[in-house]
C-alpha positions as CSV (number, residue, x, y, z in Angstrom):
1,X,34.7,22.5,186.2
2,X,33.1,22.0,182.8
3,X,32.8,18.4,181.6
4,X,32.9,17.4,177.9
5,X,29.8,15.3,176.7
6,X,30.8,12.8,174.4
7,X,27.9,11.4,172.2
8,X,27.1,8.0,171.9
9,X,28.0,6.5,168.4
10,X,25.5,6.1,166.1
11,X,23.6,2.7,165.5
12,X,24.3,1.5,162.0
13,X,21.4,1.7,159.9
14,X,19.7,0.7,156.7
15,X,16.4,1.4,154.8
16,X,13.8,-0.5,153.9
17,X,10.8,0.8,151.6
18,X,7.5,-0.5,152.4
19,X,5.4,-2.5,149.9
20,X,1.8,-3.9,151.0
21,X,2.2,-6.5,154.0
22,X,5.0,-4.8,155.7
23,X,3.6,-4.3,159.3
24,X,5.2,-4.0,162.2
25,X,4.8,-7.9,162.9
26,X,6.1,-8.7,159.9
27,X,8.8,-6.6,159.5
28,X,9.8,-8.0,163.1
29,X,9.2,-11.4,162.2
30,X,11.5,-10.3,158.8
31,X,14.7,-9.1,160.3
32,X,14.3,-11.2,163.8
33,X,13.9,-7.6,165.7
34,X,11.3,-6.9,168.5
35,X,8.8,-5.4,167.2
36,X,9.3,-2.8,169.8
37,X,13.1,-1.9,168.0
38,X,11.7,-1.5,165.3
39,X,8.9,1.2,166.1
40,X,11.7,2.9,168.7
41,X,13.6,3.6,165.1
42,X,10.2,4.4,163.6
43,X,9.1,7.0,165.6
44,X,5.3,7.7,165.3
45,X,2.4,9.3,166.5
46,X,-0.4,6.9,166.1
47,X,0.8,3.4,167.1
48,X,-2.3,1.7,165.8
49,X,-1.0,2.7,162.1
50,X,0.7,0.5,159.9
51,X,3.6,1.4,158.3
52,X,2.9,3.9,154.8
53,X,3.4,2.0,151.9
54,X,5.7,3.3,149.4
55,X,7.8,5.1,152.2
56,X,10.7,3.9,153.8
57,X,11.9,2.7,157.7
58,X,15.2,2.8,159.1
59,X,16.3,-1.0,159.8
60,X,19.2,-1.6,162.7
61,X,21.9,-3.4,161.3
62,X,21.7,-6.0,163.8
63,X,18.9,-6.9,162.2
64,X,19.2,-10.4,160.6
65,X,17.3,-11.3,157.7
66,X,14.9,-14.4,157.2
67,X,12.3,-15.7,155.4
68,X,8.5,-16.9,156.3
69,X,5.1,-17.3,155.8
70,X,2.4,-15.1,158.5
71,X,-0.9,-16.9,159.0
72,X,-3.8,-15.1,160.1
73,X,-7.1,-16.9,161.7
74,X,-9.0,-16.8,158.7
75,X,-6.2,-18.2,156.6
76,X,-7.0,-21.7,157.9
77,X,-6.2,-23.4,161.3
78,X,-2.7,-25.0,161.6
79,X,-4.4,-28.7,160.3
80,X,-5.6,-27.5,157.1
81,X,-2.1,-25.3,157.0
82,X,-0.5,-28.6,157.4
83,X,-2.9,-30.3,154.5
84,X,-2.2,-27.3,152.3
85,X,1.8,-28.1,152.8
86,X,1.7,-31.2,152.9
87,X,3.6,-30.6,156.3
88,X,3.1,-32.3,160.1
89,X,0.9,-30.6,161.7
90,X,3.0,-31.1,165.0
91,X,6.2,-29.6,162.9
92,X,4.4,-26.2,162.2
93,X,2.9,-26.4,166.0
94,X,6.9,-26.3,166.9
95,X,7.8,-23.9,164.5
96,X,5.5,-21.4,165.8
97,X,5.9,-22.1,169.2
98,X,2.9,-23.4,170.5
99,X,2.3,-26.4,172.2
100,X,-0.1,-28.6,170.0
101,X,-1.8,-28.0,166.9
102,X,-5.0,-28.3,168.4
103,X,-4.7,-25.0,170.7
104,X,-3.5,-21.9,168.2
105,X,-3.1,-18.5,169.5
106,X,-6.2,-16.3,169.6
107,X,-4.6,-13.0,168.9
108,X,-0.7,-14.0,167.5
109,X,-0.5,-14.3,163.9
110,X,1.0,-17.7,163.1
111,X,4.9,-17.8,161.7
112,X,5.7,-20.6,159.8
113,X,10.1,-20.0,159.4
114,X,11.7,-20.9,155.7
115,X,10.5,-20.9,152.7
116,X,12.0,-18.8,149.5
117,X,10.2,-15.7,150.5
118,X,9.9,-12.9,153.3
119,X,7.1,-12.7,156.0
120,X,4.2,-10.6,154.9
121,X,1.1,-9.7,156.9
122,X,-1.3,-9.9,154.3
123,X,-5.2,-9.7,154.3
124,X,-6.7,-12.7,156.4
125,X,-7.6,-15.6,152.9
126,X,-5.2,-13.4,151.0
127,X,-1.6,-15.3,149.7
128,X,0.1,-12.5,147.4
129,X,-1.1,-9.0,147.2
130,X,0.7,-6.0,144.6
131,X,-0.4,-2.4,144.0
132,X,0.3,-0.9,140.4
133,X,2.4,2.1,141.8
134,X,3.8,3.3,145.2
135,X,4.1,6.2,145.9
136,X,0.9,6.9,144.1
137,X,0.1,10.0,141.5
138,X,-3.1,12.4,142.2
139,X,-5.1,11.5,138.8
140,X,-3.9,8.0,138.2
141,X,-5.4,5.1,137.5
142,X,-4.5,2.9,140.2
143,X,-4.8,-1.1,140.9
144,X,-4.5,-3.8,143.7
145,X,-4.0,-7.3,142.3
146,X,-3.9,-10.4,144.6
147,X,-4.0,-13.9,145.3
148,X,-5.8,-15.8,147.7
149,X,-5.8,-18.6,149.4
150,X,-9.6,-19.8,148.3
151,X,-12.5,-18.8,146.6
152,X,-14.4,-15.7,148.4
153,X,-15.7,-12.3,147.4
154,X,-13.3,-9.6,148.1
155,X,-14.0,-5.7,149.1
156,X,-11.0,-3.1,148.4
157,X,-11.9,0.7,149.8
158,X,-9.4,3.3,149.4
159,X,-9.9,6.5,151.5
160,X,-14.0,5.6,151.7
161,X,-14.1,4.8,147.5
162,X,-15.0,1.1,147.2
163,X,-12.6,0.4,143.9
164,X,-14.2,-1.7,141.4
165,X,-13.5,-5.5,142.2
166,X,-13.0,-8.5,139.6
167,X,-12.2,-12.1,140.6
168,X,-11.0,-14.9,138.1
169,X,-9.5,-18.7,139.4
170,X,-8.2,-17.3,142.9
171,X,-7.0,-14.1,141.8
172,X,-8.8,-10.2,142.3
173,X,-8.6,-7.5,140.7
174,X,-9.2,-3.7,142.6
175,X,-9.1,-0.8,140.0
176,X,-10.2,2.8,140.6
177,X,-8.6,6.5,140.0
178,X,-8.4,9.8,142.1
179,X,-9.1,13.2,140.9
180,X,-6.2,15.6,139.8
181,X,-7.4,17.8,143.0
182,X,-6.6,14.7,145.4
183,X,-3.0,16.1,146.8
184,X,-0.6,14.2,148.4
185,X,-1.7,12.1,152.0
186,X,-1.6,9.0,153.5
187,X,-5.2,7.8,152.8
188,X,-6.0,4.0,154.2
189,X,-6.1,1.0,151.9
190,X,-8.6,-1.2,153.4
191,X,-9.0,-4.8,152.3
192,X,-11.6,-7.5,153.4
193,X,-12.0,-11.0,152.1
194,X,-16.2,-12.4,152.9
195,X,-17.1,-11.3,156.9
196,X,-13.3,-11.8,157.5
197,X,-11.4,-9.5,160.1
198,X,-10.5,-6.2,158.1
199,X,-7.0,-5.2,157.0
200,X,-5.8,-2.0,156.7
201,X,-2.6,-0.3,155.5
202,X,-1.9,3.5,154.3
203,X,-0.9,4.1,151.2
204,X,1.3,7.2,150.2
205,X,0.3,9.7,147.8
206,X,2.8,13.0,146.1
207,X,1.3,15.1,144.0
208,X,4.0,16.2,141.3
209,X,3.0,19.7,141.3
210,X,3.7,20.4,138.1
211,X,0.1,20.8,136.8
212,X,-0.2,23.1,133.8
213,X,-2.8,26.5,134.1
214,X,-4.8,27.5,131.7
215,X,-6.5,30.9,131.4
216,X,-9.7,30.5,129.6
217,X,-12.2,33.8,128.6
218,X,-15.6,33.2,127.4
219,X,-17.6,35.7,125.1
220,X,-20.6,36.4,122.9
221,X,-21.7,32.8,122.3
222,X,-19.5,30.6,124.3
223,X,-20.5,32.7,127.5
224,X,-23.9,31.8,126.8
225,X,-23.3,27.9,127.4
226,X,-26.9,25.8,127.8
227,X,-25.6,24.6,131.7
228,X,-28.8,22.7,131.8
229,X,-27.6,20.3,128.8
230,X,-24.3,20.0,129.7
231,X,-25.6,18.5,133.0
232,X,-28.0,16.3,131.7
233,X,-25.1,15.2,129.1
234,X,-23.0,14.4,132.1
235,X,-25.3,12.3,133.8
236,X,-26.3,10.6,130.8
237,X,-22.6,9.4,130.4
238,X,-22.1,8.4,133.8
239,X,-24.9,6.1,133.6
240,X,-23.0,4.5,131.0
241,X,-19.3,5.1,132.6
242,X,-20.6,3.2,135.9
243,X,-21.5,-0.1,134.3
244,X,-18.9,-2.6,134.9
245,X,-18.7,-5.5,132.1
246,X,-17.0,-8.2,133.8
247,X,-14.3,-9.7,131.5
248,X,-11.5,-7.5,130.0
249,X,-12.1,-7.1,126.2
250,X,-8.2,-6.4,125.3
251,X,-5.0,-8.4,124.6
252,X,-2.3,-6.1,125.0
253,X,-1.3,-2.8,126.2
254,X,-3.1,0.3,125.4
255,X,-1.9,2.7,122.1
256,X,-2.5,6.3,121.6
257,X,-6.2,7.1,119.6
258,X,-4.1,9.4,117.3
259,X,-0.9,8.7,115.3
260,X,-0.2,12.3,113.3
261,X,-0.8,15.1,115.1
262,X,0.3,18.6,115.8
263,X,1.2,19.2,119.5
264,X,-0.6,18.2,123.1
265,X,-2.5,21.6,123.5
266,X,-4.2,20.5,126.7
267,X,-3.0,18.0,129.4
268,X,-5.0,15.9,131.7
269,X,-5.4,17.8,134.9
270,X,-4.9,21.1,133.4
271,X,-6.3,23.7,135.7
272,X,-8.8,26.5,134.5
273,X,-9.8,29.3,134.9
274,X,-12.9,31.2,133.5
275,X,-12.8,35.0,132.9
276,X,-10.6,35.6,135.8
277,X,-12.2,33.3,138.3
278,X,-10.5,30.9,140.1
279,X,-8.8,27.7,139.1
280,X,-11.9,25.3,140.1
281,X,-12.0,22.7,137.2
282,X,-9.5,21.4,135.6
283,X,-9.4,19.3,131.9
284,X,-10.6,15.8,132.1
285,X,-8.7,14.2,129.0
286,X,-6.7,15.5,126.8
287,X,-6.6,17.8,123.5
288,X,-4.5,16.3,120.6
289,X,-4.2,19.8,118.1
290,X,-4.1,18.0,114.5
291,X,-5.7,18.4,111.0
292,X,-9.4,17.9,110.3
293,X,-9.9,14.7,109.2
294,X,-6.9,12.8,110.7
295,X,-7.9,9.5,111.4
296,X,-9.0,8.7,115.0
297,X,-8.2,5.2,115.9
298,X,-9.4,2.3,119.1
299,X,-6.6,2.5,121.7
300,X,-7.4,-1.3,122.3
301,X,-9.9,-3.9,122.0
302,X,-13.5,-3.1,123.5
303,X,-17.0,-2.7,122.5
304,X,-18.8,0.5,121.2
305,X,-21.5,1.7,123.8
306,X,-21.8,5.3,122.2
307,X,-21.6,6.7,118.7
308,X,-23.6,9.8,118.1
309,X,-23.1,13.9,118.2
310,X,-23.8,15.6,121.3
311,X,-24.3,18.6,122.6
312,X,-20.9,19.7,124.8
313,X,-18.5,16.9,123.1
314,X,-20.0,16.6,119.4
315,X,-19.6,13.7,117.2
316,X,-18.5,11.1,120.1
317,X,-17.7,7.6,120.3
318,X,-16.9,5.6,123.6
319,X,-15.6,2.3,123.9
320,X,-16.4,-0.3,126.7
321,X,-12.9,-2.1,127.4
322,X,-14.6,-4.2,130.7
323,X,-13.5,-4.1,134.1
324,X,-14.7,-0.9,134.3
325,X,-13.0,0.8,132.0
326,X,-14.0,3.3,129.2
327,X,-12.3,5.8,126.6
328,X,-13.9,8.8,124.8
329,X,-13.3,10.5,121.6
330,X,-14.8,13.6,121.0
331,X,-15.4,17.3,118.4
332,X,-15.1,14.9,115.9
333,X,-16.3,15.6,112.1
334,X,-17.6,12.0,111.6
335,X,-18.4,8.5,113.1
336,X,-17.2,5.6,111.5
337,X,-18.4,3.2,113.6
338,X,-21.3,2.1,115.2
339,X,-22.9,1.0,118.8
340,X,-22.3,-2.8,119.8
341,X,-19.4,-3.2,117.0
342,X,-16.3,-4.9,118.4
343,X,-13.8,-3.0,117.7
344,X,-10.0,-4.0,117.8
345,X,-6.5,-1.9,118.4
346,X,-6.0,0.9,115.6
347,X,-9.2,0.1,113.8
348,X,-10.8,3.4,112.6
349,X,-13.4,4.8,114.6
350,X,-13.7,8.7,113.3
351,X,-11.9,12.1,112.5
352,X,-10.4,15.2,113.5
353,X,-13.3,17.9,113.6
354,X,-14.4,20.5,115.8
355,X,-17.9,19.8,116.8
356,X,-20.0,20.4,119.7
357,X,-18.3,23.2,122.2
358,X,-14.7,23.1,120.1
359,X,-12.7,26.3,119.0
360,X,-10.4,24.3,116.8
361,X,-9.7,21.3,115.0
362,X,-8.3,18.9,117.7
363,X,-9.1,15.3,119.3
364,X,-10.3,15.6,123.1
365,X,-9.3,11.6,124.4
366,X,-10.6,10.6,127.8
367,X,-10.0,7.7,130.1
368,X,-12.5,6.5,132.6
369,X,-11.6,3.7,135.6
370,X,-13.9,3.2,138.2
371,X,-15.9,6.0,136.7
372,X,-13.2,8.6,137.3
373,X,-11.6,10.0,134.9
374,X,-7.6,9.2,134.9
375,X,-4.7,10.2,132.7
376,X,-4.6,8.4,129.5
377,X,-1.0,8.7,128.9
378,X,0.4,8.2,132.4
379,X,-1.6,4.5,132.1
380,X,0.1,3.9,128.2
381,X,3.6,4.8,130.1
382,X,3.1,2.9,133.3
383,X,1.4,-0.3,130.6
384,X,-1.2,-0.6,132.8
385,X,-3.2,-2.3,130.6
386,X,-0.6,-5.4,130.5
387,X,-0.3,-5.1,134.4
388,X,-4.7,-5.5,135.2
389,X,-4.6,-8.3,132.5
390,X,-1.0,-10.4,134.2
391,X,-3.6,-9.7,137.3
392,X,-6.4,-11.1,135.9
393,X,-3.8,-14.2,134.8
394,X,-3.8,-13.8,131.1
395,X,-0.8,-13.1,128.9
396,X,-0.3,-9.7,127.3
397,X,1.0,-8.9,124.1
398,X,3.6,-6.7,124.9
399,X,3.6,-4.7,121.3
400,X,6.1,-2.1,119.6
């Protein structure tokens, strides 16, 4: 006789998405679950991985939500916890479980219950910690801003690329940018404050995969190209692009370099192909189509660290905003400004033209962070420039 297998009902469940801090101790210490409930729900291969930020878990509706504070070894011992609070010692000791102040847990985080905010496992000396976009974009500029919880020098690595770090009054700064080619993944966001213990949390990435290709023939002269000075051009540059001045020179967000022009004939990332060959490059700015002439203008505040013609981008000026970060304009028909001028948001810096290797009268804008190149528009739409300098703790001038 056949029996009928009735399935269990299904748990209730929720979602939570995952922002930087969200471990597995946390998020047990979060919705008062063990942590082994949690990871039961969360299926995964490699149980020494954190969960990926900018995805989401599935969170048992048992779970009941609370808030917290996580202490790591490094944060301070439960006294100078206590002296930081303005707290008894002895009250945090029973808070956290442990039997005297004195004797902390070697390898349990401490908990300290209440508070206005939930529990996150940040780096060890580190008190708030954002990221400028999760998921992530392939070609990006991306940034980690923080507090912590006293003065010390801070490393950020993301997938083996130490990002460019700035520190100002207890807050950092991590800035850097991946390459259109990067795909989507997981890479690991690593974080370390002095010789402190090392945190690490992934960090999803989707490539949109809607990258425009381009079909590009060479002939007669243009086939011809001197490869030998278009190197050395190059490397000249990213002697310049890798200098890191350490202050930002701006005061509000970012503006397009061009006002009046015809149509975006080349996007960033643009794959290319050369007489047929395969799509190994793709375009590293991008190409504003307008009338000779038109006015070129600063996108925002900065210093002038190159103004002359050259061979591959012709009449060319770059601007040094700090914290690593550069624009270019290039194929221009004039300069109209010079190196070391201090140049502020709109003012005048060339022309339209179509020097240098150019088929056309157009403005070819670049955007370096990190010394990668990034997408200039994505960073105007995302106001990036407003979110490294609320990091860095100064106001921004929101604009029009």
């Amino acid at each position: 006789m056949a029996f009928l297998q009735r399935p269990y009902p299904a748990l209730s469940q929720s979602a939570h998405t995952i922002t930087p801090g969200d471990t597995w101790p946390a998020l047990a210490y979060r919705y008062n679950l063990p942590e082994e409930t949690l990871r039961a729900a969360n299926p995964q291969m490699n149980r020494q991985r954190q969960p990926v930020i900018g995805t989401t878990i599935v969170i048992l509706d048992t779970a009941v939500s609370q808030n917290g504070r996580i202490l790591r070894t490094n944060d301070g011992d439960l006294l100078a916890t206590a002296v930081a609070l303005n707290a008894s010692p002895w009250t945090l000791a029973l808070q956290s479980n442990m039997p005297s102040p004195y004797h902390p847990p070697l390898y349990r985080p401490l908990y300290l219950p209440g508070g206005t905010e939930p529990p996150k496992d940040f780096p060890p000396g580190v008190t708030r910690l954002e990221l400028s976009q999760a998921p992530a974009q392939p070609g990006q500029a991306l940034g980690v801003r923080g507090e912590m919880w006293k003065e010390g020098v801070v490393t950020a690595v993301l997938d083996g690329n130490e990002m460019d770090t700035f520190q100002n009054n207890g807050r950092f700064l991590a800035l850097t940018g991946t390459g259109a080619f990067y795909g989507s993944g997981q890479p690991e966001l690593t974080i370390q404050v002095d010789d402190g213990p090392l945190w690490s949390q992934p960090w999803q990435f989707i490539d949109p995969d809607a990258w425009v290709y381009q079909q590009i023939t060479l002939s007669g002269e243009a086939a011809q190209i001197d490869q030998a000075s278009i190197a050395q051009e190059r490397e000249r540059l990213f002697a310049i692009w890798q200098q890191n001045s350490p202050i930002p020179q701006w005061q509000a967000n970012f503006q397009l370099p061009i006002a009046d022009y015809l149509e975006i004939t080349s996007p960033f990332g643009a794959r290319r192909s050369y007489n047929g060959g395969p799509y190994r490059s793709y375009h590293e700015g991008v190409d504003f189509s307008a009338y000779g002439g038109t006015p070129v203008t600063a996108p925002a505040a900065g210093t002038v660290v190159l103004a002359e013609k050259l061979y591959v981008r012709g009449y060319a000026v770059i601007i040094d905003h700090g914290l690593g970060i550069y624009s270019g304009f290039y194929h221009m028909s004039e300069i109209t400004t010079a190196v070391g001028e201090q140049v502020q948001p709109g003012q005048i810096v060339g022309a339209v033209g179509t020097t240098g290797l150019s088929t056309g009268n157009h403005l070819h804008w670049d955007l370096l962070v990190d010394g990668i190149w990034v997408d200039g528009p994505a960073w105007l739409a995302q106001g990036m420039g407003c979110w490294v300098l609320e990091g860095w703790g100064e106001r921004c001038e929101i604009g029009d």
